[in-house]
C-alpha positions in Angstrom: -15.8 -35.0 9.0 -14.4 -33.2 12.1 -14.0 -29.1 12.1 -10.3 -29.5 11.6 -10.8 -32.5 8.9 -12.8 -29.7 6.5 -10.3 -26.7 8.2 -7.1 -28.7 6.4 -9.3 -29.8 3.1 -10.7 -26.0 3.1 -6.5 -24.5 3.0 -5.1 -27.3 0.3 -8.3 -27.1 -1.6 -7.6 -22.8 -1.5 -3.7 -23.3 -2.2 -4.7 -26.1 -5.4 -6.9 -23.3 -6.8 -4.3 -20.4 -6.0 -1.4 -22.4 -7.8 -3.5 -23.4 -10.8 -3.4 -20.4 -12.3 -6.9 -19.3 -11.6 -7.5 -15.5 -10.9 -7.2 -15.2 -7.1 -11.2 -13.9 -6.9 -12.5 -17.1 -8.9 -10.4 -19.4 -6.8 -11.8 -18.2 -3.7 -15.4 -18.0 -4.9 -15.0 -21.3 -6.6 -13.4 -22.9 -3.2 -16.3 -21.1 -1.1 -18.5 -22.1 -3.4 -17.7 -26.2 -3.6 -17.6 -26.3 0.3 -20.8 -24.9 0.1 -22.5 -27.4 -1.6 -20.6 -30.0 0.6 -21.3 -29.1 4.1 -24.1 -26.8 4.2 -27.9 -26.9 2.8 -28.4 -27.1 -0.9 -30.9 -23.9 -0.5 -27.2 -21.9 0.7 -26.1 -22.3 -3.0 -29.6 -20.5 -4.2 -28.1 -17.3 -2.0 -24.5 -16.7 -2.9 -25.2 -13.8 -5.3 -27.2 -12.2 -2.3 -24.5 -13.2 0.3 -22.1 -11.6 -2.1 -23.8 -8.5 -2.7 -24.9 -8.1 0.8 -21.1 -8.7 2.0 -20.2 -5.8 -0.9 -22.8 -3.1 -0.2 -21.0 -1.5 2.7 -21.0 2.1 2.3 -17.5 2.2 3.5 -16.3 -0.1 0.6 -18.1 2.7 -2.0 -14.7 4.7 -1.4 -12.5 2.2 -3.4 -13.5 2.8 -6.5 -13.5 6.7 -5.8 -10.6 7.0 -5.2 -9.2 4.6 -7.4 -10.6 7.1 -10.1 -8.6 10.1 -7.9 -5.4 8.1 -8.2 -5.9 7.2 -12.1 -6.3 11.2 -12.7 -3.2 12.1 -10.9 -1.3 9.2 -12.1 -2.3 9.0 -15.9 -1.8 13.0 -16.0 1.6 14.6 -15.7 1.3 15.6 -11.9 3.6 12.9 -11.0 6.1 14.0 -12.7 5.8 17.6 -11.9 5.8 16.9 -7.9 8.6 15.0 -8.6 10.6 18.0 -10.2 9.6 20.4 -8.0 10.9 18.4 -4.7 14.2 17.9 -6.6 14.8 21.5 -7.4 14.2 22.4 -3.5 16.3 19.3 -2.7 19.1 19.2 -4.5 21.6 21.0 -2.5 21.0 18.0 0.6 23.4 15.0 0.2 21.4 12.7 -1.9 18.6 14.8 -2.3 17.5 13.6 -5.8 17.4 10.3 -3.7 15.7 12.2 -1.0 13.1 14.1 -3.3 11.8 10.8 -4.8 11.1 9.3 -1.5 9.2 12.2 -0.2 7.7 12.2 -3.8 6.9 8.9 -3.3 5.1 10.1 -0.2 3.0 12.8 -1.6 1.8 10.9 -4.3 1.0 7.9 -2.1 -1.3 10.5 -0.4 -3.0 11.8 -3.5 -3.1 8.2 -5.2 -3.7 6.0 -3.0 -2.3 3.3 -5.0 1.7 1.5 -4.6 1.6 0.6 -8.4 0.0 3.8 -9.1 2.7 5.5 -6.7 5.9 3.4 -8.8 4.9 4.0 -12.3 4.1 7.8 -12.2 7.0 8.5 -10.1 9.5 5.6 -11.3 8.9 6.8 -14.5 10.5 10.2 -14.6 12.7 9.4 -11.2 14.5 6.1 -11.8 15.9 8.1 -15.6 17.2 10.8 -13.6 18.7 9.1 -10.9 20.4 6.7 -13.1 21.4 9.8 -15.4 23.2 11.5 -12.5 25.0 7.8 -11.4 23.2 6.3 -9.2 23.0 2.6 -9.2 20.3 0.7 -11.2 19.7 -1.3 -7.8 19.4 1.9 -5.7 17.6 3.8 -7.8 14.9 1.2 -7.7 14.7 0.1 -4.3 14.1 3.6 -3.7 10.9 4.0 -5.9 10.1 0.3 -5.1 10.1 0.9 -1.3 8.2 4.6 -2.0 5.7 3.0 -3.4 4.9 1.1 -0.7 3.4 4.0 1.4 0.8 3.4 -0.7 -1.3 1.3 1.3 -0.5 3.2 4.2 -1.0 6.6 3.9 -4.8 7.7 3.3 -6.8 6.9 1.3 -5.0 3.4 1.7 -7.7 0.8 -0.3 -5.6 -1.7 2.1 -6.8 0.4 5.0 -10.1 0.6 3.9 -10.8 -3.0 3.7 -9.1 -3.3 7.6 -11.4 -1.2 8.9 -14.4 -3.2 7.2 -13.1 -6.7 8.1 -12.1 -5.2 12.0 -15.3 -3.2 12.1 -13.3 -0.2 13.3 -13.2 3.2 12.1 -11.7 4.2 8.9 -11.2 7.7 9.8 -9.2 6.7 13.1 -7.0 4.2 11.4 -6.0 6.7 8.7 -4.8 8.7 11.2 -2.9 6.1 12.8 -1.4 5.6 9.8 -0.1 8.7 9.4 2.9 8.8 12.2 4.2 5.4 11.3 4.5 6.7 7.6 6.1 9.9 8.6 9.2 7.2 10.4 9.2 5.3 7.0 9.9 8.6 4.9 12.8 9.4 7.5 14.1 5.8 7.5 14.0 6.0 3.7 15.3 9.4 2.9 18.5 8.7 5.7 19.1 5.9 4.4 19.2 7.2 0.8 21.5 10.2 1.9 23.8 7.2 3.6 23.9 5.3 0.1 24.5 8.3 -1.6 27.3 9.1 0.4 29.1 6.0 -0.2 28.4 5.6 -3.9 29.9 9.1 -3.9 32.7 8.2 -2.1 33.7 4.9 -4.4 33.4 7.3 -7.4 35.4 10.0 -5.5 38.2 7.1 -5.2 38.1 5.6 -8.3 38.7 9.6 -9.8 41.6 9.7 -7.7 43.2 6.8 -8.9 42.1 6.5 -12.3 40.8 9.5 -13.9 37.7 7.7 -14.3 35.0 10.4 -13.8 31.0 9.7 -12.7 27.8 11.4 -12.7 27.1 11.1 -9.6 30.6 13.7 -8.9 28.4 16.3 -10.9 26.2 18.8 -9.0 22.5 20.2 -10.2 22.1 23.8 -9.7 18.6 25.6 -9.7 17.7 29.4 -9.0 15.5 30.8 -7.1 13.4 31.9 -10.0 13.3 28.2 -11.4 12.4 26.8 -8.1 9.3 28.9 -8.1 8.5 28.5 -11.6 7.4 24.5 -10.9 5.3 25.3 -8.2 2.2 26.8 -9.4 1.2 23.0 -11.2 2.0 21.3 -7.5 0.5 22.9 -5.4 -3.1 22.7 -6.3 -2.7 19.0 -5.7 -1.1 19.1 -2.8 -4.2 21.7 -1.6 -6.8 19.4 -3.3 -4.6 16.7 -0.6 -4.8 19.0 2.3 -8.3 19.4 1.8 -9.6 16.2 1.5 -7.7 15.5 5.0 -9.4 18.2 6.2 -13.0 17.2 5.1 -12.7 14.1 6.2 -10.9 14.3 9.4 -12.7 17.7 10.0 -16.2 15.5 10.2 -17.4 17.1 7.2 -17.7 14.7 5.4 -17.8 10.7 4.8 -15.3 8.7 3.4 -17.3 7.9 0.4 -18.4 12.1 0.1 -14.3 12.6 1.2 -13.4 10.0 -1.9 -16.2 11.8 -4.7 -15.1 15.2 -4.0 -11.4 13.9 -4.4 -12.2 12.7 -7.7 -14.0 15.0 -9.2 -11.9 18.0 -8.2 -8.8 15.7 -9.0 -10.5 15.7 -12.9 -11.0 19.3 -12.3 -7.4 19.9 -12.0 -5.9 17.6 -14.8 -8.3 19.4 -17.2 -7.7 23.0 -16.1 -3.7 22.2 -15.8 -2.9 20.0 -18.3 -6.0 20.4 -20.6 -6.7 16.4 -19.9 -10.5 17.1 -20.7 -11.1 15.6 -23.9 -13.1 12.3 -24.3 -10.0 10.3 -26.1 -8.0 12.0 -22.9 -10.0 10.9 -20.4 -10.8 7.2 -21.8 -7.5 6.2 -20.2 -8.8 7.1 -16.9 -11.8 5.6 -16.8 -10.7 2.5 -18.2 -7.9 2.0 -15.8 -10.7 3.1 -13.0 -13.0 0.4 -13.9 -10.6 -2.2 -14.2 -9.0 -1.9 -11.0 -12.1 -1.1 -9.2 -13.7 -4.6 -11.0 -10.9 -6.5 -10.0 -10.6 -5.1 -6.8 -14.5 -5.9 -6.2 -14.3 -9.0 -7.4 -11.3 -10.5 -4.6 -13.8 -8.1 -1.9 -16.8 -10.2 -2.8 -15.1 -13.7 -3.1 -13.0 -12.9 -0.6 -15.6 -12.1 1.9 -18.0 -15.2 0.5 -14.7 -17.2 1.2 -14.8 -15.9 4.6 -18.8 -16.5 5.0 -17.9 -20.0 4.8 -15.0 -20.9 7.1 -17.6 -18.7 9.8 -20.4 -21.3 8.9 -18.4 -24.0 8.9 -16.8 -23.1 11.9 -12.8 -23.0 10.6 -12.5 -19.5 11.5 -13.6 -19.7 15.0 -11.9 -23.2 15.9 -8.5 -21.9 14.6 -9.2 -19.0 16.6 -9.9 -20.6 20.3 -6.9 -23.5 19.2 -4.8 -20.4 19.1 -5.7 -18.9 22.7 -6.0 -22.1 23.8 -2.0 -22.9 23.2 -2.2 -19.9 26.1 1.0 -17.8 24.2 2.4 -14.8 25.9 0.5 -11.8 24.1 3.8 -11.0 22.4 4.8 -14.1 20.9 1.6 -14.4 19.4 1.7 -11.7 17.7 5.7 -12.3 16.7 3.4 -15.7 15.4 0.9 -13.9 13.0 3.0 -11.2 11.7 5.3 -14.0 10.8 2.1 -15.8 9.2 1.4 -12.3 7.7 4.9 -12.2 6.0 4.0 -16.0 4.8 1.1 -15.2 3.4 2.6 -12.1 1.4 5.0 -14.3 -0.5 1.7 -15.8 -2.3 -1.0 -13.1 -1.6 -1.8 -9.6 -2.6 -2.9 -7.5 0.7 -5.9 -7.6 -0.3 -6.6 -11.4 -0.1 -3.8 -11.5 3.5 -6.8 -9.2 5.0 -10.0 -10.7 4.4 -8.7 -14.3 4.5 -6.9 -14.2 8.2 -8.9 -11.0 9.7 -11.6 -13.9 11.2 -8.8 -16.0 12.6 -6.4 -13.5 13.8 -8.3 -10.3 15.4 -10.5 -12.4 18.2 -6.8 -13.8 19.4 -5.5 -10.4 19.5 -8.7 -8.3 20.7 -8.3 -11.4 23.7 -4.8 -10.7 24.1 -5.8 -7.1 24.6 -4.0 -5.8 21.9 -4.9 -2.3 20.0 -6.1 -3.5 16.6 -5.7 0.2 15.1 -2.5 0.0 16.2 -2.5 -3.6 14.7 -4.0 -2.7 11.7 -0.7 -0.4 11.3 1.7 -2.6 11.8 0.0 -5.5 9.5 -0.1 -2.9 6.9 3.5 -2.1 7.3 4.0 -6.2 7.5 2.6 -6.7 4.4 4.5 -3.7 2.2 7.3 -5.8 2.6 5.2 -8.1 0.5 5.1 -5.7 -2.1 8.7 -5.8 -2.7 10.2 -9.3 -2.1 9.5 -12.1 -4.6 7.7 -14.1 -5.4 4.6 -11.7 -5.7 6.1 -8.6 -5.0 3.9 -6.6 -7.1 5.8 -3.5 -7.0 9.2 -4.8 -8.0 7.2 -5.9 -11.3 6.0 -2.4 -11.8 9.3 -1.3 -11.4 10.7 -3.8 -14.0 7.6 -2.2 -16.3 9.4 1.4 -16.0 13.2 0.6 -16.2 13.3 -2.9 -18.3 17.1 -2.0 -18.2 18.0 -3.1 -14.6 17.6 -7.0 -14.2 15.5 -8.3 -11.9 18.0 -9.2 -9.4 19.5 -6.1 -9.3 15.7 -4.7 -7.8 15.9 -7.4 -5.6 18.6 -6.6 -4.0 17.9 -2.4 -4.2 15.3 -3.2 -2.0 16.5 -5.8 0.6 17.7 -2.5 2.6 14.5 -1.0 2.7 12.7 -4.2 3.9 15.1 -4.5 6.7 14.2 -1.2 7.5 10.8 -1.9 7.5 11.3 -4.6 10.4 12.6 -2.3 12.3 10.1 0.2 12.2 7.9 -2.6 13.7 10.2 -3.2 16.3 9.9 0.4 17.0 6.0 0.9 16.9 6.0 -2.1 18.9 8.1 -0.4 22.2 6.7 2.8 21.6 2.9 2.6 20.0 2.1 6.0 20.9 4.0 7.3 16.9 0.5 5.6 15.8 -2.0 6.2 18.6 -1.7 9.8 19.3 -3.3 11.7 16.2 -6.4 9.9 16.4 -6.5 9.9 20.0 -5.3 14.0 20.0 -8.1 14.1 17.0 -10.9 12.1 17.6 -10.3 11.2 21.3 -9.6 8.1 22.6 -11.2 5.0 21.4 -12.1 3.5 24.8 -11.0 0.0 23.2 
């Protein structure tokens, strides 16, 4: 059978086993796996385990479950909530700054966790309550945890990141930082456009006051002292210095990724025990069983996923969708308008994590050809595919949310979060005309990468 023959039998074998039901790691290794005993020597089925293992035991790819076990101490302890409160007392006074301090909540925790559901449920789960408390609607008040939670996967220690930089062979360190500007413009997209809502939610009730009586929450003003403001700092901001150092360490050079992700979770138990007495073994089963079990799954899709990919190079898929690609000779825009729209395809099926390791053979030799920046692609994929997490069918975070505040219907999230996808799109627009909001802190901190 010809290259494209097995290419075509390869993707409607991979989508029969995705839409069966089958967990997304076993269809891959199972799909990898027949093709293997197809097309290539029977002695290649005696070596998956070691092709697996050997694709796995990157040092880099140590870090996930790290940092996984970081996130699942900050998020399964009461920090979440805390940082939470303490950005709303100091925010309350902005226009919308409840809607404000969740976003940059969002944000923070993102940073700490590492982890969009991780990022929804621990700040969803005290923010959406208030926010609906004080009148905002059910659909704004999720889009804006929803959309928070994206940042997730693309502020450090992104896992999304992570696996990038293996699959692009490209520093993890650099594309962290490149991660960091684009980020910073999502936060300000977000929080305007939640003082914008705010406003005119306030204004309808305003109106319907005038003319009716009819009085809303959302008319009714927090107030905080100065005394209370202080008062929910001193449980913040050892987080937020355990954050700054670990940026520090591993920015710094002082330290790996992997060394960068321990320390991170070790002082990150540290904390929770020393703050919130979380130090018992019935305390800290929670954590470790929520750490092992995203870290298996996680390992799992990694392992098939790279196996998967093992295959389509052997068989020569990869490479001849590749040069039928450069051969069709697009402008170097439109094709990559043509695989961030295949990206946004993808992520109505796919999790990130599977988008990344299944395309990253096809995609980056077009674009390294095309003479694109792929840390400044790996940004804008990453952005790409947090719309993912918030538009159906997948959209993983708009579950979470649904988890939190069973309350507001589905559609309802759906359409709380349409706004912040749009704005999404145009942040790419933007990091496409002006690049340099992702290029210039690892250039400024690492120099440039000579690519």
């Amino acid at each position: 059978m010809s290259v494209l023959g097995i290419g075509i039998s390869y993707g409607v074998a991979t989508l029969f086993a995705m839409f069966s039901g089958m967990p997304i790691a076993f269809a891959l290794g199972a799909v990898a796996v027949v093709f293997m005993g197809i097309y290539m020597p029977a002695a290649s089925l005696d070596t998956v385990t070691q092709n697996v293992y050997e694709e796995m035991s990157s040092i880099t790819l140590l870090a996930i479950p790290l940092f996984i076990l970081k996130g699942a101490a900050i998020g399964r302890s009461r920090a979440g909530q805390d940082l939470y409160t303490a950005l709303h007392a100091w925010l309350h006074r902005v226009p919308g700054g409840l809607g404000v301090a969740n976003v940059f909540a969002c944000a923070l925790f993102a940073a700490m966790a590492g982890s969009s559901p991780a990022t929804c449920s621990a700040i969803g789960s005290a923010g959406i309550p208030e926010m609906r408390k004080r009148g905002y609607s059910g659909g704004f008040a999720a889009g804006i945890i929803a959309a928070g939670g994206t940042l997730g996967i693309l502020l450090p220690p992104s896992i999304t990141m992570i696996l990038f930089a293996v699959a692009a062979e490209k520093s993890l360190g650099r594309l962290f930082l490149a991660g960091i500007g684009p980020a910073l413009l999502l936060v300000s997209l977000f929080g305007g456009y939640a003082v914008f809502r705010f406003r005119k939610e306030y204004a309808a009730a305003s109106a319907a006051y005038a003319q009716s009586g009819a009085t809303s929450a959302i008319l009714k003003h927090d107030d905080f002292t100065f005394a209370e403001r202080f008062n929910v700092l001193p449980r913040v901001l050892p987080f937020v210095i355990l954050l700054t150092g670990v940026m520090i360490a591993l920015y710094g050079g002082y330290a790996t990724p992997s060394e960068t992700a321990g320390l991170g979770g070790l002082l990150a138990l540290l904390l929770i025990a020393v703050i919130y007495s979380v130090w018992r073994p019935s305390d800290l089963a929670p954590i470790l069983k929520s750490t092992i079990r995203e870290s298996t799954m996680l390992m799992m899709i990694i392992g098939m996923s790279l196996l998967y990919s093992y295959v389509m190079s052997y068989l020569h898929i990869s490479q001849s969708a590749a040069e039928s690609v450069v051969a069709m000779n697009l402008p170097r825009w439109e094709l990559l308008a043509a695989i961030l729209v295949l990206v946004v395809i993808l992520g109505f099926f796919l999790p990130p994590v599977s988008i990344i390791l299944m395309t990253a053979p096809i995609i980056l030799p077009p674009l390294r050809a095309a003479n694109f920046d792929i840390i400044w692609f790996g940004v804008v994929m990453t952005i790409v595919m947090e719309m993912g997490l918030i538009h159906p069918p997948v959209g993983l975070n708009l579950f979470v949310i649904r988890n939190v505040a069973p309350d507001i219907s589905l559609s309802e999230v759906i359409w709380g979060t349409l706004p912040f996808v749009l704005l999404m799109m145009a942040a790419v627009v933007v990091l496409c005309f002006v690049p340099q909001i992702s290029t210039w802190l690892p250039d400024l901190v690492m120099g440039p990468d000579g690519r």
